[in-house]
mmCIF file as Biopython writes it, N, C-alpha, C and O atoms, coordinates in Angstrom:
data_model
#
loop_
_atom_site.group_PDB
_atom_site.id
_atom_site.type_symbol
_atom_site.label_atom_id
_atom_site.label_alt_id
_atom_site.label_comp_id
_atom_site.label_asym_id
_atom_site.label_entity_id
_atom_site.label_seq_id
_atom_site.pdbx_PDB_ins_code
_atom_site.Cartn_x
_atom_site.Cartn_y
_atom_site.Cartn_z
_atom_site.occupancy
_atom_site.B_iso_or_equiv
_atom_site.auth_seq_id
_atom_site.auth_asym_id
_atom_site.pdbx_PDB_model_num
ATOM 1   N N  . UNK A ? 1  ? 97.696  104.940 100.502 1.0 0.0 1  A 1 
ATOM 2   C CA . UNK A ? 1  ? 98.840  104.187 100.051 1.0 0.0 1  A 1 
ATOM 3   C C  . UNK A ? 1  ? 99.436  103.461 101.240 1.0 0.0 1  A 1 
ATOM 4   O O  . UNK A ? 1  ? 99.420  104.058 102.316 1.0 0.0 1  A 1 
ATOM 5   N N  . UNK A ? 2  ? 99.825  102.560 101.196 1.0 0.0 2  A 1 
ATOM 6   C CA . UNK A ? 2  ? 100.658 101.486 101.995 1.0 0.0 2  A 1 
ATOM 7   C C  . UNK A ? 2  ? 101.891 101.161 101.336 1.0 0.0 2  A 1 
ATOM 8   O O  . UNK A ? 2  ? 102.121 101.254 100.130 1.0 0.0 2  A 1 
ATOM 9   N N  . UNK A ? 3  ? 102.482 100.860 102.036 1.0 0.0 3  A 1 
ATOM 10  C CA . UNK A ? 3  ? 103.875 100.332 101.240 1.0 0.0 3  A 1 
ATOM 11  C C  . UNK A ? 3  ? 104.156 98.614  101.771 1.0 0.0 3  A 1 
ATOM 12  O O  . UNK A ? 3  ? 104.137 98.525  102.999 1.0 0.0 3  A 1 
ATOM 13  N N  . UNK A ? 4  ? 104.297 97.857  101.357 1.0 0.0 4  A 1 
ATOM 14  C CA . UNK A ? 4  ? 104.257 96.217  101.491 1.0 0.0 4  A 1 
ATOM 15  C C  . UNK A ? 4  ? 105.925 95.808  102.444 1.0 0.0 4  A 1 
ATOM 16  O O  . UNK A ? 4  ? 106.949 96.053  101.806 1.0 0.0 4  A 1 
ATOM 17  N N  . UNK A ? 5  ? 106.030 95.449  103.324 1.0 0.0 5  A 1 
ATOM 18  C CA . UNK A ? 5  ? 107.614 95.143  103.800 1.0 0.0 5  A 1 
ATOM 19  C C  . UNK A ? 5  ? 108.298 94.239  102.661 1.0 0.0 5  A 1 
ATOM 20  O O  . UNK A ? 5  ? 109.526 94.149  102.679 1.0 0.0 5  A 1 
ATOM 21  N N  . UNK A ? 6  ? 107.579 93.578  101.692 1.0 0.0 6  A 1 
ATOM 22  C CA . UNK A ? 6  ? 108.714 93.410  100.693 1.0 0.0 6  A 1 
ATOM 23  C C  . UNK A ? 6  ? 108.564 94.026  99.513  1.0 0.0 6  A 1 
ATOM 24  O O  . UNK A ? 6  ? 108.693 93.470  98.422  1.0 0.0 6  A 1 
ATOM 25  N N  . UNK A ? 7  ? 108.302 95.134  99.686  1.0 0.0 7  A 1 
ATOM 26  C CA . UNK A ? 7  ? 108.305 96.206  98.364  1.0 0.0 7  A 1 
ATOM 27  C C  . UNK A ? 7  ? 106.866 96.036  97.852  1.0 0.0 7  A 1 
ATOM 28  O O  . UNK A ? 7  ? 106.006 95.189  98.093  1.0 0.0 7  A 1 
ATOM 29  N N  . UNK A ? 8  ? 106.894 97.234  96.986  1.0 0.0 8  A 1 
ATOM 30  C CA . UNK A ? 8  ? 105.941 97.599  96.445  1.0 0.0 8  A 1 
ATOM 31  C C  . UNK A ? 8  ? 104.845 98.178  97.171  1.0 0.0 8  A 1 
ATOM 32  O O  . UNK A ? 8  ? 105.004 98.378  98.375  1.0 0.0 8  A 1 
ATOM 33  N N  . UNK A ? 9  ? 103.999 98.410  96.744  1.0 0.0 9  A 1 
ATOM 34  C CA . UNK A ? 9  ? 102.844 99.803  97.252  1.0 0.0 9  A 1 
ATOM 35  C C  . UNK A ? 9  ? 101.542 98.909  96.866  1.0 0.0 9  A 1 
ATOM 36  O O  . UNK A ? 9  ? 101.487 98.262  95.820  1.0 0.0 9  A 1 
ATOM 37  N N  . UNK A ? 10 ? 100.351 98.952  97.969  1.0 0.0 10 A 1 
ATOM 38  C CA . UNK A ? 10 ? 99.283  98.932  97.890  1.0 0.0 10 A 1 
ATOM 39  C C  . UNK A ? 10 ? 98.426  100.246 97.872  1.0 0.0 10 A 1 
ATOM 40  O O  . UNK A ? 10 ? 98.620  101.179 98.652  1.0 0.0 10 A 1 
ATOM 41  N N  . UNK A ? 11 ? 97.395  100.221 96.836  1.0 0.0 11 A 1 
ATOM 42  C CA . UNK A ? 11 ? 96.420  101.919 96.732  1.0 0.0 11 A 1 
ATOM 43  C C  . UNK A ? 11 ? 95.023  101.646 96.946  1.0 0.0 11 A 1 
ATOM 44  O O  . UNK A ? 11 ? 94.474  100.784 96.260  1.0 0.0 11 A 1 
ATOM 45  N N  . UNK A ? 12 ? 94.366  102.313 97.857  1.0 0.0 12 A 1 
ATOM 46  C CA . UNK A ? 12 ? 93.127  102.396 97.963  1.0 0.0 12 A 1 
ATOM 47  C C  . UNK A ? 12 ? 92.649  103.382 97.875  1.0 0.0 12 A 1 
ATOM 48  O O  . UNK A ? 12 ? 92.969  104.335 98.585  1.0 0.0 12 A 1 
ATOM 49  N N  . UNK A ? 13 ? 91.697  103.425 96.924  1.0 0.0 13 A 1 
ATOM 50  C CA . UNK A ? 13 ? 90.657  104.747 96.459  1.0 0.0 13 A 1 
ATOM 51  C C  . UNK A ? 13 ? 89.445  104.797 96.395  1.0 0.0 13 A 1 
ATOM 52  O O  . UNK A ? 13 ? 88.636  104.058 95.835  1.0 0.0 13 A 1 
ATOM 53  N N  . UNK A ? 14 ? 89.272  106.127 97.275  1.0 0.0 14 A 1 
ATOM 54  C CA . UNK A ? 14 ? 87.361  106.595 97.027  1.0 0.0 14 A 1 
ATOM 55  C C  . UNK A ? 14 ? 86.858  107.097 96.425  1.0 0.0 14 A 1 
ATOM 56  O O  . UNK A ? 14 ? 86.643  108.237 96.838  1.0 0.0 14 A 1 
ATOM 57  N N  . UNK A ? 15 ? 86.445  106.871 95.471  1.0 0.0 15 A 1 
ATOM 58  C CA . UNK A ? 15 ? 86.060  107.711 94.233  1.0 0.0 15 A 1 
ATOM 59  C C  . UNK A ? 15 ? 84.172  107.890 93.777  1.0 0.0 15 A 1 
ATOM 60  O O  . UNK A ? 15 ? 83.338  107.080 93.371  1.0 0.0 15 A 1 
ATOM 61  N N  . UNK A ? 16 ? 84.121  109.418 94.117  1.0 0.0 16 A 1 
ATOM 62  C CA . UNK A ? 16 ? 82.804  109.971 93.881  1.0 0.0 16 A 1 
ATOM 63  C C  . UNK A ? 16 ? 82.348  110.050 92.412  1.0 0.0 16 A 1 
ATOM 64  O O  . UNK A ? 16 ? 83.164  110.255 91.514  1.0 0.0 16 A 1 
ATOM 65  N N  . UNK A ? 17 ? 81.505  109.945 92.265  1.0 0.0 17 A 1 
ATOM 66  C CA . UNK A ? 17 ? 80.711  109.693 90.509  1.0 0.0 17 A 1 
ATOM 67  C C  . UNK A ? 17 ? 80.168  111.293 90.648  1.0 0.0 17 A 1 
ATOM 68  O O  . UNK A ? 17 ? 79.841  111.962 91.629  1.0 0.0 17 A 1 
ATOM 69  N N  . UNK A ? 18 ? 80.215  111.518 89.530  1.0 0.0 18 A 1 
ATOM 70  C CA . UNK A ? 18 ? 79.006  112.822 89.389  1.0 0.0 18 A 1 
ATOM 71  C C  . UNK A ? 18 ? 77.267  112.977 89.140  1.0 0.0 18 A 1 
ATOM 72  O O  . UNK A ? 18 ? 76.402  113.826 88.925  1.0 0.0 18 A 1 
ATOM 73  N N  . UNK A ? 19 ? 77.493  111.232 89.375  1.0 0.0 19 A 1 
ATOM 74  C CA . UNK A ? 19 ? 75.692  110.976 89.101  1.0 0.0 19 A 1 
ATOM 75  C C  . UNK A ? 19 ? 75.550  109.816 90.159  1.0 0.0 19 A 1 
ATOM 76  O O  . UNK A ? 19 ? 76.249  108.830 89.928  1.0 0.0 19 A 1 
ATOM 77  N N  . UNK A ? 20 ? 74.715  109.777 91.338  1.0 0.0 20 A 1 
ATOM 78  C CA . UNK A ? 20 ? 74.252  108.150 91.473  1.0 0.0 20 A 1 
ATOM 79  C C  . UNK A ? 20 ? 74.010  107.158 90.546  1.0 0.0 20 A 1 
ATOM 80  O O  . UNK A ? 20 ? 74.233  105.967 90.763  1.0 0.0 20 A 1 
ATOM 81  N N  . UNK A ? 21 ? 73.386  107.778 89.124  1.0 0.0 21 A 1 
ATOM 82  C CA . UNK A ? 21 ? 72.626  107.085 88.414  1.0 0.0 21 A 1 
ATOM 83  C C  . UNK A ? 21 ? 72.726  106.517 87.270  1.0 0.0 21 A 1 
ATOM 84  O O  . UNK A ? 21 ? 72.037  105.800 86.544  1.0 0.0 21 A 1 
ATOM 85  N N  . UNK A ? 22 ? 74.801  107.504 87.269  1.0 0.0 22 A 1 
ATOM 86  C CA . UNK A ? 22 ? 74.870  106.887 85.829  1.0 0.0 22 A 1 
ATOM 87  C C  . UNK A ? 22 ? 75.662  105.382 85.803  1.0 0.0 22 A 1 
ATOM 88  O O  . UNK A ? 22 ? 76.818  105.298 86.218  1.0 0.0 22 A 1 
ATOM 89  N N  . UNK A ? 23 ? 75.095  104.474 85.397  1.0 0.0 23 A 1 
ATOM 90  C CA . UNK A ? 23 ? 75.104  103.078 85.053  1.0 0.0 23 A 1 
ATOM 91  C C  . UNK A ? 23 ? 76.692  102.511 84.794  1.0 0.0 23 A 1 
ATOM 92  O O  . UNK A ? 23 ? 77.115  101.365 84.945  1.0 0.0 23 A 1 
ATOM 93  N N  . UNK A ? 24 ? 77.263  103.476 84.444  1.0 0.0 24 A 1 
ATOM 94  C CA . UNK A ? 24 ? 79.092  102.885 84.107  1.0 0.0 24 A 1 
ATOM 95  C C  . UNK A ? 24 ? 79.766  102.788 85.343  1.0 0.0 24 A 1 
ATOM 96  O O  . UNK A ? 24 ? 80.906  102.324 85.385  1.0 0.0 24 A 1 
ATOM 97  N N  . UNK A ? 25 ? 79.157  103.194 86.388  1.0 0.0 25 A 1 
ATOM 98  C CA . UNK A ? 25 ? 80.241  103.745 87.592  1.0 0.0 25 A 1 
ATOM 99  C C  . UNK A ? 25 ? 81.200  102.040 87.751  1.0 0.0 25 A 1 
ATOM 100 O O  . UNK A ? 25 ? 82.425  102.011 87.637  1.0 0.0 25 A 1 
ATOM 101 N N  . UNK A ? 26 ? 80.589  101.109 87.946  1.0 0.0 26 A 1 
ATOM 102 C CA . UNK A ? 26 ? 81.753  99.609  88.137  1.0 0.0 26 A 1 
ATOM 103 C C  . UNK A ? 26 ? 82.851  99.778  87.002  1.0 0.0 26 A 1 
ATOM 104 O O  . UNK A ? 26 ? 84.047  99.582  87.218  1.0 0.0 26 A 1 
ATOM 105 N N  . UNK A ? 27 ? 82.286  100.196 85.662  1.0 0.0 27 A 1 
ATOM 106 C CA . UNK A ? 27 ? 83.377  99.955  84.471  1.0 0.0 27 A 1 
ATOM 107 C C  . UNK A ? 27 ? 84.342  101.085 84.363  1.0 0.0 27 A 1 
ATOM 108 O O  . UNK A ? 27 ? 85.408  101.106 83.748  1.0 0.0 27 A 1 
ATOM 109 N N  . UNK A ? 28 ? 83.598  102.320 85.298  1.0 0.0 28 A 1 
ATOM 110 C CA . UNK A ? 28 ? 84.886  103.274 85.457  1.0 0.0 28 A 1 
ATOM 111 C C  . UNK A ? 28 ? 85.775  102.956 86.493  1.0 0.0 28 A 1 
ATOM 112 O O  . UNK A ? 28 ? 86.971  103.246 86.463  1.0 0.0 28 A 1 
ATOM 113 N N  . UNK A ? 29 ? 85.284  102.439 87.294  1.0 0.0 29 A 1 
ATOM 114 C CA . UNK A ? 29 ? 86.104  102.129 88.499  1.0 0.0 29 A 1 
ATOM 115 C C  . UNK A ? 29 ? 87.384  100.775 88.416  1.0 0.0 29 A 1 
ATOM 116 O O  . UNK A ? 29 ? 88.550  100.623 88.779  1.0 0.0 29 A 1 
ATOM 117 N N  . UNK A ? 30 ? 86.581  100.174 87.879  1.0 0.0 30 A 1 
ATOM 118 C CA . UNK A ? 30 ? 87.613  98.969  87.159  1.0 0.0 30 A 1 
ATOM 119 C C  . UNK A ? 30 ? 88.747  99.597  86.494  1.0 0.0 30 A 1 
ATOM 120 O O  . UNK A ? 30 ? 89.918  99.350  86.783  1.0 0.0 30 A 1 
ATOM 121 N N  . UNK A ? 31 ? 88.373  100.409 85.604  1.0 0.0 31 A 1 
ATOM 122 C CA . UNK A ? 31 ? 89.062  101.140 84.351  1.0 0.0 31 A 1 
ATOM 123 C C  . UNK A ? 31 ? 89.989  102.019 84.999  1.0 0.0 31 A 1 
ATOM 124 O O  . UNK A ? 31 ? 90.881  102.456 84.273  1.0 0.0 31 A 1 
ATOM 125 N N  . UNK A ? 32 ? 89.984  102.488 86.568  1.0 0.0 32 A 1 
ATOM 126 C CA . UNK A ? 32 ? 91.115  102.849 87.552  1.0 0.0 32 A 1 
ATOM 127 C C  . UNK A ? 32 ? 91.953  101.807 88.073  1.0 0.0 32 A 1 
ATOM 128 O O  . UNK A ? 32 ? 93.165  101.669 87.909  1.0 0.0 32 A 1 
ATOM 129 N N  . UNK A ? 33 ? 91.324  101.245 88.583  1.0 0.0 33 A 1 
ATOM 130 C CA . UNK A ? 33 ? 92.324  99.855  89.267  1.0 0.0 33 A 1 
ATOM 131 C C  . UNK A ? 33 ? 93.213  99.942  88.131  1.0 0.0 33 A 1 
ATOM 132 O O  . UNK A ? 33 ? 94.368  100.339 88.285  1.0 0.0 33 A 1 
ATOM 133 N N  . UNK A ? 34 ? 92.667  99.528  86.758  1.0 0.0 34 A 1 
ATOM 134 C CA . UNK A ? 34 ? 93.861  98.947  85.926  1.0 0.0 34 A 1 
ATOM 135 C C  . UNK A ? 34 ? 94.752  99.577  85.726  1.0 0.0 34 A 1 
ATOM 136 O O  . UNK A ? 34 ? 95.878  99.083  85.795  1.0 0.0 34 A 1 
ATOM 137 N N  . UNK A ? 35 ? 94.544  100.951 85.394  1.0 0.0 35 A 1 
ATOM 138 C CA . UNK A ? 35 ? 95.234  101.807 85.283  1.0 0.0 35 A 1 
ATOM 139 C C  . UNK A ? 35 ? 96.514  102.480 86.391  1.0 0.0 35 A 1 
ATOM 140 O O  . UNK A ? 35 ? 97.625  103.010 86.397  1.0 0.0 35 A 1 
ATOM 141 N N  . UNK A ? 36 ? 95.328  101.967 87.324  1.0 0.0 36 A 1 
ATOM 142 C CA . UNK A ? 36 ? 97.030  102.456 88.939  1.0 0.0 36 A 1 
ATOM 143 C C  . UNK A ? 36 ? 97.557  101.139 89.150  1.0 0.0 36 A 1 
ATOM 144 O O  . UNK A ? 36 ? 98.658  101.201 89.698  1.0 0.0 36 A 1 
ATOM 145 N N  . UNK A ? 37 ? 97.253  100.214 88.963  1.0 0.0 37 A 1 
ATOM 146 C CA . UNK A ? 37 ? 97.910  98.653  88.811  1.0 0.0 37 A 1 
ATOM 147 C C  . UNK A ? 37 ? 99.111  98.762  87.905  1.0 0.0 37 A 1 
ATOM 148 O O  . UNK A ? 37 ? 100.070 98.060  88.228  1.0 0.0 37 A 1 
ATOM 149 N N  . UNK A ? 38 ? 99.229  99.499  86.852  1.0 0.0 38 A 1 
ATOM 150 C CA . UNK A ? 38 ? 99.691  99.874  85.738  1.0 0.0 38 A 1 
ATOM 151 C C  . UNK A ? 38 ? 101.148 100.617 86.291  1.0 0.0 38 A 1 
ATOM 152 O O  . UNK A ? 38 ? 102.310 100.485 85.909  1.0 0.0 38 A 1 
ATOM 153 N N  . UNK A ? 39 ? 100.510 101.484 87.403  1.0 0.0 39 A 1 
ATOM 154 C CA . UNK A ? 39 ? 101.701 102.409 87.465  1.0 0.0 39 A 1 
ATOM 155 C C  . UNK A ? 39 ? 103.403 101.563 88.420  1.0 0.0 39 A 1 
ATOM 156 O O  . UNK A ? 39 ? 103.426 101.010 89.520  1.0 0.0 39 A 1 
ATOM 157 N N  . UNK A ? 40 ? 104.133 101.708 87.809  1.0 0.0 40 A 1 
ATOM 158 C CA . UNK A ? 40 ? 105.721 101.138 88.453  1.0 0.0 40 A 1 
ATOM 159 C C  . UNK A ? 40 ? 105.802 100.984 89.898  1.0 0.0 40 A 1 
ATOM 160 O O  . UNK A ? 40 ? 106.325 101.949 90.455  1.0 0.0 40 A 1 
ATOM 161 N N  . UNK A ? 41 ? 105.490 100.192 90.530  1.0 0.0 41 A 1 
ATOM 162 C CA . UNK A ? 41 ? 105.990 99.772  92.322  1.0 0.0 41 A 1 
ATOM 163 C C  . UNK A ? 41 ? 104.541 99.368  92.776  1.0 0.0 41 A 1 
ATOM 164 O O  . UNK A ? 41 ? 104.397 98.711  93.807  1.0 0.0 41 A 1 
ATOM 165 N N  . UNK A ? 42 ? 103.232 99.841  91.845  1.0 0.0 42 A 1 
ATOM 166 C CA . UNK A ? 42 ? 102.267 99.453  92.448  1.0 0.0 42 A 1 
ATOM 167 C C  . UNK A ? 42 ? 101.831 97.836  92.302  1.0 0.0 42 A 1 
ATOM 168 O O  . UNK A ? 42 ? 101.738 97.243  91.227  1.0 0.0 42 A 1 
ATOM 169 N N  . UNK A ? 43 ? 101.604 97.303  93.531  1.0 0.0 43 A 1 
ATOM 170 C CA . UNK A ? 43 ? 101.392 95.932  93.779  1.0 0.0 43 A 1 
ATOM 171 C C  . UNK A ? 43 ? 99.936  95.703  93.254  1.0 0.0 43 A 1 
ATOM 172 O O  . UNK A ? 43 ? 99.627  95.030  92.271  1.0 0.0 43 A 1 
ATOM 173 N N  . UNK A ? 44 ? 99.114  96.379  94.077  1.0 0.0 44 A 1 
ATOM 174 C CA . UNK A ? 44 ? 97.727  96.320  94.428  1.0 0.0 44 A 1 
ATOM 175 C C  . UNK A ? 44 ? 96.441  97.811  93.977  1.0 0.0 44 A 1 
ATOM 176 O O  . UNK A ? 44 ? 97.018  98.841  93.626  1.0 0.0 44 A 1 
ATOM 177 N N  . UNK A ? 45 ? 95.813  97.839  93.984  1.0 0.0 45 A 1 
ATOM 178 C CA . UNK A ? 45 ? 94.682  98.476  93.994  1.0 0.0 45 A 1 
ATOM 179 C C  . UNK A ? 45 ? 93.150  98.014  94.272  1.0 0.0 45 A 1 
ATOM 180 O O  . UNK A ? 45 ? 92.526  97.023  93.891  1.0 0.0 45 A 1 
ATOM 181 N N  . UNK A ? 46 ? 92.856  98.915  94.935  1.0 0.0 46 A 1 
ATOM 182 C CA . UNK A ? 46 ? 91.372  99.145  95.574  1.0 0.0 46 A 1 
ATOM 183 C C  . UNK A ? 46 ? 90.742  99.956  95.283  1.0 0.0 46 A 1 
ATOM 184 O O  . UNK A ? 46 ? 90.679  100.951 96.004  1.0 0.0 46 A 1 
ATOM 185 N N  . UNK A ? 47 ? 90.098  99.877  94.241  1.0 0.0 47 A 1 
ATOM 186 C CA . UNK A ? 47 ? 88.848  101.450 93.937  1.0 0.0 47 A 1 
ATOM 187 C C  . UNK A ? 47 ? 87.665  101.284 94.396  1.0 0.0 47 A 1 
ATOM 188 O O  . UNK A ? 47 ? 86.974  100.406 93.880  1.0 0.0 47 A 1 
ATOM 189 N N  . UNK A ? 48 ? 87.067  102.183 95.613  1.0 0.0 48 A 1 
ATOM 190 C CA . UNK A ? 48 ? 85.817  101.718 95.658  1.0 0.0 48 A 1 
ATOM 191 C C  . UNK A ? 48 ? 84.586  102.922 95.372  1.0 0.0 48 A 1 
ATOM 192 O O  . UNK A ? 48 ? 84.670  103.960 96.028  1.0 0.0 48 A 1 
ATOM 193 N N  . UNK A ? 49 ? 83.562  102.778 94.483  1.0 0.0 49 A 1 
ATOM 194 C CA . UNK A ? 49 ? 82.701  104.251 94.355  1.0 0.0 49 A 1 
ATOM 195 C C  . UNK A ? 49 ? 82.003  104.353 95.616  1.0 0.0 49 A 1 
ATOM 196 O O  . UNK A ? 49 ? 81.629  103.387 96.280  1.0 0.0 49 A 1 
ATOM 197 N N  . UNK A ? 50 ? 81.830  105.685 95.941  1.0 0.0 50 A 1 
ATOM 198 C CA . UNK A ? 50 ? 81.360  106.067 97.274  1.0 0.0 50 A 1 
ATOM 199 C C  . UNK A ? 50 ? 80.498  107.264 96.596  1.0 0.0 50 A 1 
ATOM 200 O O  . UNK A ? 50 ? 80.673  107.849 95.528  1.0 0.0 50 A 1 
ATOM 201 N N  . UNK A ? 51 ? 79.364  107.443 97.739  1.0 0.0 51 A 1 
ATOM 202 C CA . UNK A ? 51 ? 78.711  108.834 97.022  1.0 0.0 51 A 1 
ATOM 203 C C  . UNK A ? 51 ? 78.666  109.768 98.476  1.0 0.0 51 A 1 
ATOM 204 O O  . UNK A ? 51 ? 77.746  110.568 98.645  1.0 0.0 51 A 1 
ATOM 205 N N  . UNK A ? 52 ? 79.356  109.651 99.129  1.0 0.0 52 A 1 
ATOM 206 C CA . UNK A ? 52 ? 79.598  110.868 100.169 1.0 0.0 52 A 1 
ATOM 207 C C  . UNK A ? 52 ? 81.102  110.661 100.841 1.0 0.0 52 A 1 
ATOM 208 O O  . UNK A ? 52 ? 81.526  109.691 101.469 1.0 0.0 52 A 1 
ATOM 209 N N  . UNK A ? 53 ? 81.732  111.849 100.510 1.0 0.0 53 A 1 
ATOM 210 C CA . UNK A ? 53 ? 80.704  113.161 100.005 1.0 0.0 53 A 1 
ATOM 211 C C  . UNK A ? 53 ? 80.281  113.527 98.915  1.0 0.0 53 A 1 
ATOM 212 O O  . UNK A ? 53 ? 81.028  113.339 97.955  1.0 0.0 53 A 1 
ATOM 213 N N  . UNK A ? 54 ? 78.710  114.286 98.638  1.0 0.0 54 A 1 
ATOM 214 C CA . UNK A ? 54 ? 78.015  113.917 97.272  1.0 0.0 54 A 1 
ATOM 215 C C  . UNK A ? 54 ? 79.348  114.776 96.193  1.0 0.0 54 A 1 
ATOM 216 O O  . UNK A ? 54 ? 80.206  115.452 96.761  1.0 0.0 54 A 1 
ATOM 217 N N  . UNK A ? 55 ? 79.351  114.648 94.875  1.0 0.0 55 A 1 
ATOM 218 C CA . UNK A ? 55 ? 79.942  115.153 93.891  1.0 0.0 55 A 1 
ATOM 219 C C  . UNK A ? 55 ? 79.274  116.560 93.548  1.0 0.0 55 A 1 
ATOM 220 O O  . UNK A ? 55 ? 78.128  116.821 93.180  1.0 0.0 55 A 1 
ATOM 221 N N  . UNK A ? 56 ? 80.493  117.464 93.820  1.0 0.0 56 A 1 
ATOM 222 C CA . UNK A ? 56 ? 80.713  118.920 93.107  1.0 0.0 56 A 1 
ATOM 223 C C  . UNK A ? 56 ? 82.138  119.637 92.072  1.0 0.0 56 A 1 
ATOM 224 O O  . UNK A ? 56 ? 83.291  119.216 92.164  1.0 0.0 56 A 1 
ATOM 225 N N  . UNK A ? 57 ? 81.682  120.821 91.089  1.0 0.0 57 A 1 
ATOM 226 C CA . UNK A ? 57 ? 82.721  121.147 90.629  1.0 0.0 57 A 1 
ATOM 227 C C  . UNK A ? 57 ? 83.805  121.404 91.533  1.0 0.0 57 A 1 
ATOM 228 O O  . UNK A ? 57 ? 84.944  121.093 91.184  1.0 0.0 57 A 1 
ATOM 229 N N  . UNK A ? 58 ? 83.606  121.910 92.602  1.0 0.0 58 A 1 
ATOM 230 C CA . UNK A ? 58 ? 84.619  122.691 93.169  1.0 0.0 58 A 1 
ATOM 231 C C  . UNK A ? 58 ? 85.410  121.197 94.107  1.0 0.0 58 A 1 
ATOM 232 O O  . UNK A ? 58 ? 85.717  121.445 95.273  1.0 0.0 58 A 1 
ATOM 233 N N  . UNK A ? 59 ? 85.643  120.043 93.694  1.0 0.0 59 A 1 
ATOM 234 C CA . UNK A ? 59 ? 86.143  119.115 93.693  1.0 0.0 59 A 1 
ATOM 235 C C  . UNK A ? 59 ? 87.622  118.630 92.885  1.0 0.0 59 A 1 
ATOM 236 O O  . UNK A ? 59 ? 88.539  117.846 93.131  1.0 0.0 59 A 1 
ATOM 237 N N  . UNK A ? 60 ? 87.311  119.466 91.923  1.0 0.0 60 A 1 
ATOM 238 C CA . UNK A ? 60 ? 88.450  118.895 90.649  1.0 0.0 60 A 1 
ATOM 239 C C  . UNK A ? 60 ? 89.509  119.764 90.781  1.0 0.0 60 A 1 
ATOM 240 O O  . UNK A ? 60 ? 89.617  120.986 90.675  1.0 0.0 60 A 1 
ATOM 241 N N  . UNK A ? 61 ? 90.128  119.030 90.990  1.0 0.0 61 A 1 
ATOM 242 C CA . UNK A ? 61 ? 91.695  119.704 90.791  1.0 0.0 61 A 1 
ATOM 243 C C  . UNK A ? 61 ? 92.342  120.750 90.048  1.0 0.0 61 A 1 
ATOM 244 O O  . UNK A ? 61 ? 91.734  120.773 88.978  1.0 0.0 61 A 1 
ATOM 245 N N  . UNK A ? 62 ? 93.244  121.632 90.025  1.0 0.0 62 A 1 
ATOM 246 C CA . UNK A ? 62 ? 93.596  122.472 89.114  1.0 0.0 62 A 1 
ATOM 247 C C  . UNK A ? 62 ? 93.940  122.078 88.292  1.0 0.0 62 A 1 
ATOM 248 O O  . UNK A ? 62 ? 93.659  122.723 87.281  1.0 0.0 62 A 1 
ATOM 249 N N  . UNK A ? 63 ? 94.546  121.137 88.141  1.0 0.0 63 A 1 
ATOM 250 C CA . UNK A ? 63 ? 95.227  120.564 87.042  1.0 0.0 63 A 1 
ATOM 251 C C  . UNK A ? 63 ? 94.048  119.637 86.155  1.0 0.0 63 A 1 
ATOM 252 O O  . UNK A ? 63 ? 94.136  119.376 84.955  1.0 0.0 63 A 1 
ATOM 253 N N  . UNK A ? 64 ? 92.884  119.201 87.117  1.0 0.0 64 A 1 
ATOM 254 C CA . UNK A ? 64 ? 92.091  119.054 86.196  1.0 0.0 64 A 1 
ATOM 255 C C  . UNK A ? 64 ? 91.098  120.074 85.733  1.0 0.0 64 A 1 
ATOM 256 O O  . UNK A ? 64 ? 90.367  119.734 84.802  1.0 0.0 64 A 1 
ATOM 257 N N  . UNK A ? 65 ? 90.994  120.981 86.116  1.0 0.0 65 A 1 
ATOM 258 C CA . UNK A ? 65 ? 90.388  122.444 85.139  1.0 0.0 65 A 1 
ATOM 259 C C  . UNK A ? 65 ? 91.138  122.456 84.301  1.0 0.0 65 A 1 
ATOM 260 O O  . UNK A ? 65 ? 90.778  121.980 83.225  1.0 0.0 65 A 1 
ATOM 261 N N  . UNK A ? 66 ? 92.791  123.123 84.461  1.0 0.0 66 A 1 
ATOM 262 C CA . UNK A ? 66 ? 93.368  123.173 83.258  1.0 0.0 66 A 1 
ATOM 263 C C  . UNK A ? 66 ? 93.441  122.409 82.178  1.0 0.0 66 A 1 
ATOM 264 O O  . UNK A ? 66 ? 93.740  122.942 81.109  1.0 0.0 66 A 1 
ATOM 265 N N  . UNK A ? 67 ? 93.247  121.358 82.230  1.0 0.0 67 A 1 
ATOM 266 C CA . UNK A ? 67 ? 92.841  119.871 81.108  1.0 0.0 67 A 1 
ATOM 267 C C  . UNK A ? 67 ? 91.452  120.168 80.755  1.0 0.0 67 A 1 
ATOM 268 O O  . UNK A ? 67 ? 91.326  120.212 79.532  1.0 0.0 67 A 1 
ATOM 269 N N  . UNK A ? 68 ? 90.296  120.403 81.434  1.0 0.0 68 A 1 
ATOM 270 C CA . UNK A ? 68 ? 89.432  120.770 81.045  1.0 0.0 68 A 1 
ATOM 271 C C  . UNK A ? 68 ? 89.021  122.285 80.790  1.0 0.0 68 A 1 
ATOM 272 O O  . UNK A ? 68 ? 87.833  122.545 80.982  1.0 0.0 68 A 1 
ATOM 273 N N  . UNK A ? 69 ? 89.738  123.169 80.438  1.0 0.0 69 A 1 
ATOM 274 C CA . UNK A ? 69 ? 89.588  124.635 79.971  1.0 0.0 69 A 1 
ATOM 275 C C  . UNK A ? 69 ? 88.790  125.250 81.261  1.0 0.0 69 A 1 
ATOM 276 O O  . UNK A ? 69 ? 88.060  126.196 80.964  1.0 0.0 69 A 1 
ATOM 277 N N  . UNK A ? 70 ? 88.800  124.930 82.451  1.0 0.0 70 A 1 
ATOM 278 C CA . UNK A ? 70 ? 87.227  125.756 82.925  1.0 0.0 70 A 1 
ATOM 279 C C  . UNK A ? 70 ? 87.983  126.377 84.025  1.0 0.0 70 A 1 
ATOM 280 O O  . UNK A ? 70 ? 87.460  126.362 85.139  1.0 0.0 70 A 1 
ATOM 281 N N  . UNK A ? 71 ? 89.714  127.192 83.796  1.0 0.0 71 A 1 
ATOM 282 C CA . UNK A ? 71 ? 90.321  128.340 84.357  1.0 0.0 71 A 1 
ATOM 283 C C  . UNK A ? 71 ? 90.307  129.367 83.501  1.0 0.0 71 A 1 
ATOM 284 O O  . UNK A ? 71 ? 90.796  130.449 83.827  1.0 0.0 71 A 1 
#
């Protein structure tokens, strides 16, 4: 996060896929930008997919287990 000297917030994100291979990764990544573009003060966004470090469970957040049942 950055913050802009005349307001508002720029976001840049690295975001790991759980597959090299699966084919949506641009339309998920897009489908973030818009979404943190979305959020109140944010100016900007940058999502970029990265695959290292490679993708594991023990990655996800608690709060995303608890959304996904797997506590």
């Amino acid at each position: 996060m950055k913050d802009r000297p005349e307001g508002g917030t720029d976001i840049d994100v690295k975001m790991t896929l759980t597959t090299q291979g699966y084919g949506r990764g641009p339309a998920i990544a897009m489908d973030a930008q818009i979404r943190i573009e979305g959020i109140p003060g944010v100016e900007d966004a940058n999502v970029e997919v990265v695959w290292d470090p490679p993708w594991t469970p023990a990655m996800i957040s608690p709060e995303g287990k608890e959304k996904l049942g797997l506590e």
